[in-house]
Backbone as JSON Lines, residues from 0, in Angstrom:
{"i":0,"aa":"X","n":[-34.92,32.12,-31.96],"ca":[-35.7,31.01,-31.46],"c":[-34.78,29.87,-31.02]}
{"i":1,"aa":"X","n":[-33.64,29.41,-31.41],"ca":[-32.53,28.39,-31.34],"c":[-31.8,28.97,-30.1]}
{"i":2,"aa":"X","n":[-31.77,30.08,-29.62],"ca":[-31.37,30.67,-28.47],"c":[-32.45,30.19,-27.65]}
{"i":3,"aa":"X","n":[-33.83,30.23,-27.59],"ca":[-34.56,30.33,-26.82],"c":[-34.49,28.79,-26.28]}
{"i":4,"aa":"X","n":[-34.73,28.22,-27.16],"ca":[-34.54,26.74,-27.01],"c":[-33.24,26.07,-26.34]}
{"i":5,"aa":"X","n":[-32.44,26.56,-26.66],"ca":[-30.88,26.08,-26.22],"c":[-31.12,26.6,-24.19]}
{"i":6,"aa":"X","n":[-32.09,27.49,-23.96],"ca":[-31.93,28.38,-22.96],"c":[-32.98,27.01,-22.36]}
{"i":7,"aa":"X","n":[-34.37,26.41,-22.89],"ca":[-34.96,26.06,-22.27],"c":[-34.27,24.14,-22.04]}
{"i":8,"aa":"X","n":[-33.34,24.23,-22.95],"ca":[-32.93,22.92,-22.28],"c":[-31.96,22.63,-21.13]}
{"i":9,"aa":"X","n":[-31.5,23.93,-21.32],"ca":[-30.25,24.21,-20.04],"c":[-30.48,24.27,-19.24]}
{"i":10,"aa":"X","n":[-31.95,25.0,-18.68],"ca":[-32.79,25.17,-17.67],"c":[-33.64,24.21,-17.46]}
{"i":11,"aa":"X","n":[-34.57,23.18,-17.84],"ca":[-34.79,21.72,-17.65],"c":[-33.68,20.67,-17.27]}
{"i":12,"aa":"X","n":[-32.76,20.86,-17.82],"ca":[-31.21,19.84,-17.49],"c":[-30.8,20.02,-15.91]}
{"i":13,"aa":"X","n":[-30.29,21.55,-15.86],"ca":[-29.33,21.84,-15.21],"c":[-30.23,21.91,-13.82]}
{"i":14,"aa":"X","n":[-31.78,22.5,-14.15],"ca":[-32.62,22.85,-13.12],"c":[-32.43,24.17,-12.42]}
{"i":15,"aa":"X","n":[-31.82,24.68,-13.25],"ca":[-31.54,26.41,-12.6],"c":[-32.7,27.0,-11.81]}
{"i":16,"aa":"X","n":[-33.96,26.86,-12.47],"ca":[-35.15,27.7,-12.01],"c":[-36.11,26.43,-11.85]}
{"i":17,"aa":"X","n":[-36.76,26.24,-11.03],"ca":[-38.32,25.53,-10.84],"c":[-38.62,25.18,-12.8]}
{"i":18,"aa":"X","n":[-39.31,24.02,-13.22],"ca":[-39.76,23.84,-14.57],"c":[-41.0,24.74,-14.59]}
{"i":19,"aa":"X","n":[-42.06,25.46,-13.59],"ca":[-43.52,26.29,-14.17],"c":[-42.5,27.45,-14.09]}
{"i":20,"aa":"X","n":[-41.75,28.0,-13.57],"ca":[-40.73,29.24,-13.53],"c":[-40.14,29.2,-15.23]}
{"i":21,"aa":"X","n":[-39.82,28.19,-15.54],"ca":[-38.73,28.34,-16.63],"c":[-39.9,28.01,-18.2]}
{"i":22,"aa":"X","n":[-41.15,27.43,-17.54],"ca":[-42.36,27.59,-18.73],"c":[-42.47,28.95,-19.03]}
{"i":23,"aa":"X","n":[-42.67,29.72,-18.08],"ca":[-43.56,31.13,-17.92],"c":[-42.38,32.02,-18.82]}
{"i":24,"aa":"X","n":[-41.06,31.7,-18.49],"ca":[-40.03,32.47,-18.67],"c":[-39.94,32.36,-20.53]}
{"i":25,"aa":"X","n":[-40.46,30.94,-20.46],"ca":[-39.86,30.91,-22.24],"c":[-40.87,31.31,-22.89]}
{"i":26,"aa":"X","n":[-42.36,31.39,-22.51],"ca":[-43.69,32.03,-23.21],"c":[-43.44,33.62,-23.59]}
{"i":27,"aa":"X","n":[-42.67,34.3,-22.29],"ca":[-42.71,35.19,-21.96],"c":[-41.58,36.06,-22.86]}
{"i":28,"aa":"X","n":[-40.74,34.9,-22.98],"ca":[-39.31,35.48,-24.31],"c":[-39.77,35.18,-25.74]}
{"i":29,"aa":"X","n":[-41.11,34.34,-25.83],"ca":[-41.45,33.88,-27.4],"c":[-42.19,35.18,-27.43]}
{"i":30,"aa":"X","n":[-43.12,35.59,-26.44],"ca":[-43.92,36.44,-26.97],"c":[-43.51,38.01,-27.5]}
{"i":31,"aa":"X","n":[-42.29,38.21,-26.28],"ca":[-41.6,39.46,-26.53],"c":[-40.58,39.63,-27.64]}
{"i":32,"aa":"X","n":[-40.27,38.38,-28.49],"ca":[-39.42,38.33,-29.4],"c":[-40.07,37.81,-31.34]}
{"i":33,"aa":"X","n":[-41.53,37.71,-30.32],"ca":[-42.04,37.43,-31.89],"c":[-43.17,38.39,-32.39]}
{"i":34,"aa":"X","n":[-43.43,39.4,-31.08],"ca":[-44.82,39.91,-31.28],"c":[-44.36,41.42,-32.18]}
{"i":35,"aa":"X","n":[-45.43,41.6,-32.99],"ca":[-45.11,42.22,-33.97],"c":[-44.34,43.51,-33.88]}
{"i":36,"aa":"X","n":[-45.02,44.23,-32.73],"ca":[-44.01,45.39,-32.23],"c":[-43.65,45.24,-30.86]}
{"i":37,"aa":"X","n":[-43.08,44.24,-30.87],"ca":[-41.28,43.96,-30.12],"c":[-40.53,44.99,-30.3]}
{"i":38,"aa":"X","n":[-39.39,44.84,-29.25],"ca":[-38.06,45.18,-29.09],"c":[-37.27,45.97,-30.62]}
{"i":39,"aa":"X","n":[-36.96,46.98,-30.74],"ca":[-36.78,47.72,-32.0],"c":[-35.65,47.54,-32.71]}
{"i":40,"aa":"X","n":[-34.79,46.21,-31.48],"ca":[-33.71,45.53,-31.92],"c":[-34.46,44.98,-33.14]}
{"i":41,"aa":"X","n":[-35.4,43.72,-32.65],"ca":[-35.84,42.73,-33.35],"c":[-37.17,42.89,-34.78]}
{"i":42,"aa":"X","n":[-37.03,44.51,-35.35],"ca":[-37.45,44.86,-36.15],"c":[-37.24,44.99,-37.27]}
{"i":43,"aa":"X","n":[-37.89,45.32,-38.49],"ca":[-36.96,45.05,-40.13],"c":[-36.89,46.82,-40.04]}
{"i":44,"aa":"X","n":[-36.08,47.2,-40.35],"ca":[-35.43,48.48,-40.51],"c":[-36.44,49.37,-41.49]}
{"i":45,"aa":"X","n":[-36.82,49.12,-42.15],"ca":[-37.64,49.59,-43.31],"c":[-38.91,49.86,-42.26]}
{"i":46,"aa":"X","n":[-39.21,49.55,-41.11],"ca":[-40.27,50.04,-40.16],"c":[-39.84,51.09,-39.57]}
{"i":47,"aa":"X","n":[-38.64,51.03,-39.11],"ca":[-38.22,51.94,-38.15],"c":[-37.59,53.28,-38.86]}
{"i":48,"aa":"X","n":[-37.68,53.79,-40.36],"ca":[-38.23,54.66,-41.26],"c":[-39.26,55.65,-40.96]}
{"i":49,"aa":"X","n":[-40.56,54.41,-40.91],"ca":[-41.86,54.65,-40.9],"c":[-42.68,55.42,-39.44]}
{"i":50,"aa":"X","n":[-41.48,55.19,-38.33],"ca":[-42.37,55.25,-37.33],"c":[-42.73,56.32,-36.75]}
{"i":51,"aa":"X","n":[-42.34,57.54,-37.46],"ca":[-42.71,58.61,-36.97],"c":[-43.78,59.04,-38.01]}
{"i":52,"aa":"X","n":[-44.04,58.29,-38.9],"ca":[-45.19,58.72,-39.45],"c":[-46.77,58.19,-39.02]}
């Protein structure tokens, strides 16, 4: 999340992308990094055990 944030001030500052471009972008990294079955990086291991069951 401190990544995500560090990303959305760099991009408001610096102006890399349009600000509704760089909204959409950070909804879009909260959701894929917090939603429950996310990325299998961002999983507790003790799931990824389970998942063939």
């Amino acid at each position: 999340m401190l990544a995500i944030f560090i990303l959305a001030v760099l991009c408001l500052v610096l102006e890399l992308i349009p600000i509704f471009a760089t909204s959409i972008l950070l909804i879009g990294l909260e959701l894929w990094l917090v939603f429950k079955k996310g990325h299998v990086w961002f999983r507790d291991l003790s799931e990824i055990e389970d998942m063939g069951k």
